[in-house]
C-alpha positions, -999 to +999 in steps of 0.1 A: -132+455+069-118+476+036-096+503+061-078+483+090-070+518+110-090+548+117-057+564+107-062+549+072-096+560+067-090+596+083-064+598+053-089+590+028-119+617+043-084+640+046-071+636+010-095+619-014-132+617-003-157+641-023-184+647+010-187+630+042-206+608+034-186+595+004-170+557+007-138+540-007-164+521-031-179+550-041-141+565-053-136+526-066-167+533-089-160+568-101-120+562-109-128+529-130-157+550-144-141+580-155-106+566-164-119+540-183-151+549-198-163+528-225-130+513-233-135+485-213-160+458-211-185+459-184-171+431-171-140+441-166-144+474-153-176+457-127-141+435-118-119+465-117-143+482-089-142+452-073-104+448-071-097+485-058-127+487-037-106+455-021-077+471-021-061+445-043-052+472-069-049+510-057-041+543-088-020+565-077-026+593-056-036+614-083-062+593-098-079+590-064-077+624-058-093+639-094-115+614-093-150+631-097-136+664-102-135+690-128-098+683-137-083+654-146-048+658-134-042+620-132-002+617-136+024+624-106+053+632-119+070+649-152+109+637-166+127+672-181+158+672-191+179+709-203+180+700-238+208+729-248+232+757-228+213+789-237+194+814-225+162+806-245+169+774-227+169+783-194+135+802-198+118+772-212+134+747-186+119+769-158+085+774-177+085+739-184+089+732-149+059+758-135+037+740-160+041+707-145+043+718-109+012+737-111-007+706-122+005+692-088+029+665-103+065+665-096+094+670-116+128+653-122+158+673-141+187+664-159+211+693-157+238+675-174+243+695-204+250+729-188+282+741-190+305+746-159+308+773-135+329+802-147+330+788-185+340+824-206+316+835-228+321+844-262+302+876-258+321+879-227+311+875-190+315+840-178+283+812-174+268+807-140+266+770-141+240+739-136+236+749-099+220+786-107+190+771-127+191+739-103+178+769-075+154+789-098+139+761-099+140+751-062+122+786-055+096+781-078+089+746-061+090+764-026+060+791-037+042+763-059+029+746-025+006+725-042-030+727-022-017+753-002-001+725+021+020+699+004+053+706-006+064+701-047+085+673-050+115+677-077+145+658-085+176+675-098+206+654-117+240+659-127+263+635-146+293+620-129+320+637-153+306+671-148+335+694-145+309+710-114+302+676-101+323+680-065+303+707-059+270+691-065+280+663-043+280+688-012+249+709-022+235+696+007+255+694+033+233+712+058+257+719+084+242+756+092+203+747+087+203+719+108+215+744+134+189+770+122+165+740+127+171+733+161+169+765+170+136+768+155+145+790+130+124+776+104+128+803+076+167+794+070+171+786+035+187+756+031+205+750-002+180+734-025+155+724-001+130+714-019+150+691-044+163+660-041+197+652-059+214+620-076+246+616-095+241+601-133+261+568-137+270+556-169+287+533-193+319+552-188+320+548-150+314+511-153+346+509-177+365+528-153+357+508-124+372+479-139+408+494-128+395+516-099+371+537-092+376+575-094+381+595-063+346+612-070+330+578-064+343+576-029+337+611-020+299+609-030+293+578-012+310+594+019+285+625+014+257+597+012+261+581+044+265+615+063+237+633+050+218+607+026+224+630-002+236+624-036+221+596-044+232+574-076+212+572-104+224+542-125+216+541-162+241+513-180+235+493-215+201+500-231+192+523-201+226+546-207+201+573-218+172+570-195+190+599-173+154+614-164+137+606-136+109+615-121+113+635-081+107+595-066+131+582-092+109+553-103+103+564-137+129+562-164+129+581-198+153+596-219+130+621-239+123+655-222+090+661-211+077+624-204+051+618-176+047+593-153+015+565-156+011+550-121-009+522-100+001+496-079-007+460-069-009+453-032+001+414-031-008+414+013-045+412+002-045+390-025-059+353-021-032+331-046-015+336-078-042+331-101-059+360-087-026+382-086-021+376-122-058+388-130-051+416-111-021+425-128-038+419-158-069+444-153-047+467-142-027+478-167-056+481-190-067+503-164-032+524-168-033+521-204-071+537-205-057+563-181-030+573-206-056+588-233-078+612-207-058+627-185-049+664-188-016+680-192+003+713-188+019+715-224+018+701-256+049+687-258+041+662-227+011+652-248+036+640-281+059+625-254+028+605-237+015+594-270+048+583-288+058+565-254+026+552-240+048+544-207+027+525-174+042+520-143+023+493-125+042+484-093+040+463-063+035+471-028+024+446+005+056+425-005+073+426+028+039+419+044+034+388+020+065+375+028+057+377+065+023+359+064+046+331+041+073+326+069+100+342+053+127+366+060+130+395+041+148+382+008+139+371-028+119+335-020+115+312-045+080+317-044+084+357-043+100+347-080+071+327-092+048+360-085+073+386-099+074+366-131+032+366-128+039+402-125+056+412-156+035+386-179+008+400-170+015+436-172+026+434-209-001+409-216-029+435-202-011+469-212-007+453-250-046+443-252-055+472-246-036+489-269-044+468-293-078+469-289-077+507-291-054+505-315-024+522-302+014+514-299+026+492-271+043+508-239+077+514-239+082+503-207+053+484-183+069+485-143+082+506-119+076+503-081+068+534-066+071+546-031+033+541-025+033+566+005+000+575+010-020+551-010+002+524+012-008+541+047-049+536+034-039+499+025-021+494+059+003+476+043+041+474+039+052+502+010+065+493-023+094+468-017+104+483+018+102+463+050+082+472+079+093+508+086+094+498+124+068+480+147+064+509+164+078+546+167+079+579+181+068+607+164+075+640+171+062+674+153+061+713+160+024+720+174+007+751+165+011+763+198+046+764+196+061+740+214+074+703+205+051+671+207+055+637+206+030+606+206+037+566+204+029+549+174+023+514+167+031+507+131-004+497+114+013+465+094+030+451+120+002+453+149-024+435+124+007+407+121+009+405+154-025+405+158-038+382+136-011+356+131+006+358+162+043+369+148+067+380+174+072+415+171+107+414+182+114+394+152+100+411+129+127+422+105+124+463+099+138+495+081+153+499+116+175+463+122+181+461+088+200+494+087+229+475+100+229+451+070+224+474+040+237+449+018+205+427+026+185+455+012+204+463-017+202+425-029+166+424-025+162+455-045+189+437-067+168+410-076+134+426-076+152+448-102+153+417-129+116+421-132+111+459-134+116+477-168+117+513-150+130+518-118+119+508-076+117+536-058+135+527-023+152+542+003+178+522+029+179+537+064+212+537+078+227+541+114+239+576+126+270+591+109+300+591+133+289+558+151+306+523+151+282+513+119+284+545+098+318+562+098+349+579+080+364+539+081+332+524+068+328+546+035+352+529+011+337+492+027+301+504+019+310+518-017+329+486-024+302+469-016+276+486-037+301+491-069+295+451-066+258+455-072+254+485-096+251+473-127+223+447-113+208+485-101+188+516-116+196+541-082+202+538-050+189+566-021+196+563+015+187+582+050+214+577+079+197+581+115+192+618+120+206+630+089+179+661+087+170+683+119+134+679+132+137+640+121+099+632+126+103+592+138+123+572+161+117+534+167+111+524+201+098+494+216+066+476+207+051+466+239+065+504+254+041+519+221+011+501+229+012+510+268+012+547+254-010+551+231-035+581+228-014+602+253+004+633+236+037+640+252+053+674+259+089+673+257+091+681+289+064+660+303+083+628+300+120+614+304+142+590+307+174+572+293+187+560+259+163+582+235+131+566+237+109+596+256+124+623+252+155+635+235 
């Protein structure tokens, strides 16, 4: 059985299937085909199909998705960064940034370098400040709705020291939209909507933090865990220049205009370690290969790609692994003994290949990715995350106006329970973990010491203004991630509720499974503590 849920394969018809007759071996054949053409041996690339067709190795969305198509859009994500304070600037930051969105990658930009708000000019007037190009570009991401349906995904970036920084911290403090929202006025604009924001970390902040941290530090994190937003963007030592980022943040450069390279490993489906290791192997070759063909919006991302040669191959299924091992959610001994497999591998694939082709060795070889959709047709646990929740609510606007809601039982979990007999109720998820984000951060901590780039991950928190999450537990909390920081390359996080219209709320297992296939009204059903209706 390739696709575990109907769900799953409904995605793949949805998203990435040429006809309805097409099949998830067919896409196997045609992405190893066209990506890697004759650069490989037939061995490898018979192996290859064999591996993805498994599920044991998935590209990234984009891959799947040109794959037998006219264009060749194969990367997800572009790294900008404003290079100088001028007009001339501006123009080509924006056009820079229609290019790449209109490919239907995402962007990540380092504003950093813009003057501050008000600054006099010398040919008088004053400047307007990071945030005015921050929302040009915002609007160009809310027309470019790539497909017609899915939203662009940009990242925006300001360092800490920024004389405008305080105000960045609040850019999103959606006080009035989440009104607007839940009184369905869905046109509000809320402040940079389509962007997600981080504060840039450096050297200096580190240096300061060994007397105290600054003020600013305390008043982001507080921001944080109300509204999930800034998040931290870490670059220390060798990494004090990889500011960019791409809109997931897995993906660290420091030279404008470099693209991402993605494709993970799912470890849930793989048989031992020997195999893992092949599969690592096979698939950075496969990255590497997918770095010469793939089309781009501008020359300058083509210089970038070539001098850099950057892969990403990353990991997802861990939390799933772990569960069919016996173990908690934590950094096993054995975890270690695959994460090293990992990152020998990778370079050991990525460097044949370019060898053989001769090219220059990537810069850089891992990042973990959020693995979204690409996770949901794997059924499997994404990236490094734990099970989201064993099973959930979900809510959504219906085309004939009125609110929904069906019961959901989480794809992962169910097969656990299913097929090995865990417990669901002690499963360990997004949701009971929220109350121990340190747990989560060391993970990511120590999965960190084998990724070059970045992991993609965000902790969910409990509600702002409850016992766990409150004006008394900010300083606690950013105490308590100073400590980890320098182990770290970012750090995002979603407190319960944080956005109107929040899509999911975990509920019960056995409750889900006694529901399933009814749709709900809001009306239809009640009753106490926020499990029917709301």
């Amino acid at each position: 059985m390739i696709f575990r849920t109907s769900f799953a394969e409904n995605i793949f018809r949805a998203k990435y299937a040429l006809n309805p007759g097409d099949t998830w071996w067919d896409m196997a054949v045609r992405v190893v085909d066209e990506v890697c053409l004759d650069h490989l041996s037939t061995d490898d690339k018979d192996q290859l199909k064999s591996y993805i067709s498994d599920m044991k190795f998935i590209p990234a969305g984009r891959y799947l998705r040109y794959a037998g198509r006219n264009r060749h859009f194969w990367n997800n994500c572009y790294c900008l960064r404003v290079e100088e304070d001028t007009r001339e600037e501006w123009r080509e930051v924006v056009w820079r940034a229609l290019g790449c969105l209109m490919t239907g990658g995402g962007i990540g930009v380092d504003y950093s370098v813009i003057r501050p708000d008000k600054t006099p000019l010398s040919s008088g007037g004053v400047c307007s400040g990071p945030m005015s190009l921050m929302r040009m570009v915002n609007e160009a991401g809310r027309e470019i709705m790539q497909g017609g349906a899915r939203r662009s995904a940009i990242y925006a970036s300001l360092n800490w020291q920024h004389p405008d920084a305080g105000d960045f911290i609040h850019a999103k403090d959606w006080t009035k939209a989440i009104r607007s929202f839940k009184n369905q006025d869905y046109s509000f604009p809320a402040p940079l909507d389509m962007t997600n924001i981080s504060i840039n970390y450096d050297d200096a902040f580190i240096k300061q933090c060994n007397g105290e941290a600054p003020y600013s530090w305390y008043e982001a994190m507080r921001q944080m865990l109300k509204t999930g937003e800034p998040g931290c963007s870490f670059n220390f030592g060798v990494n004090e220049n990889e500011t960019l980022r791409n809109a997931c943040c897995e993906i660290t450069s420091e030279d404008d205009s470099d693209v991402c390279n993605l494709g993970s490993v799912n470890m849930s489906r793989i048989k031992d370690i020997e195999e893992f290791k092949d599969v690592c192997y096979l698939a950075s070759k496969f990255l590497v290969c997918g770095g010469l063909g793939a089309e781009l919006p501008y020359q300058k991302v083509r210089t970038v790609r070539d001098k850099n040669r950057r892969i990403g191959l990353g990991l997802m299924g861990i939390h799933e692994w772990l569960l069919k091992e016996g173990s908690n959610y934590e950094v096993t001994p054995e975890l270690e003994k695959w994460l090293y497999g990992w990152k020998n591998n990778s370079e050991a694939g990525a460097n044949d290949m370019s060898d053989r082709l001769s090219l220059n060795h990537p810069v850089k070889y891992r990042a973990i990715a959020p693995t979204g959709t690409i996770g949901i047709i794997a059924s499997t646990t994404t990236g490094i995350e734990p099970v989201f929740a064993t099973a959930y609510k979900r809510r959504y606007f219906s085309p004939d106006g009125s609110w929904k809601y069906e019961y959901v039982v989480d794809a992962t979990a169910d097969f656990l329970v299913q097929e090995y007999g865990l417990n669901p109720e002690k499963i360990e998820t997004a949701y009971s973990l929220a109350v121990d984000p340190e747990k989560r951060i060391k993970f990511q901590y120590e999965v960190q010491k084998y990724v070059d780039h970045a992991i993609s991950s965000t902790i969910n928190l409990p509600a702002w203004d409850t016992p766990q999450n409150n004006d008394d537990t900010v300083e606690d909390f950013a105490d308590m991630l100073l400590k980890w920081a320098p182990g770290l390359r970012g750090i995002t996080v979603y407190p319960d509720g944080a956005r109107g219209g929040q899509p999911l709320t975990e509920v019960p297992y056995e409750w889900a499974r006694n529901k399933i296939g009814h749709i709900y009204d809001e009306t239809e059903e009640k009753c106490a503590g926020g499990i029917c209706g709301i």
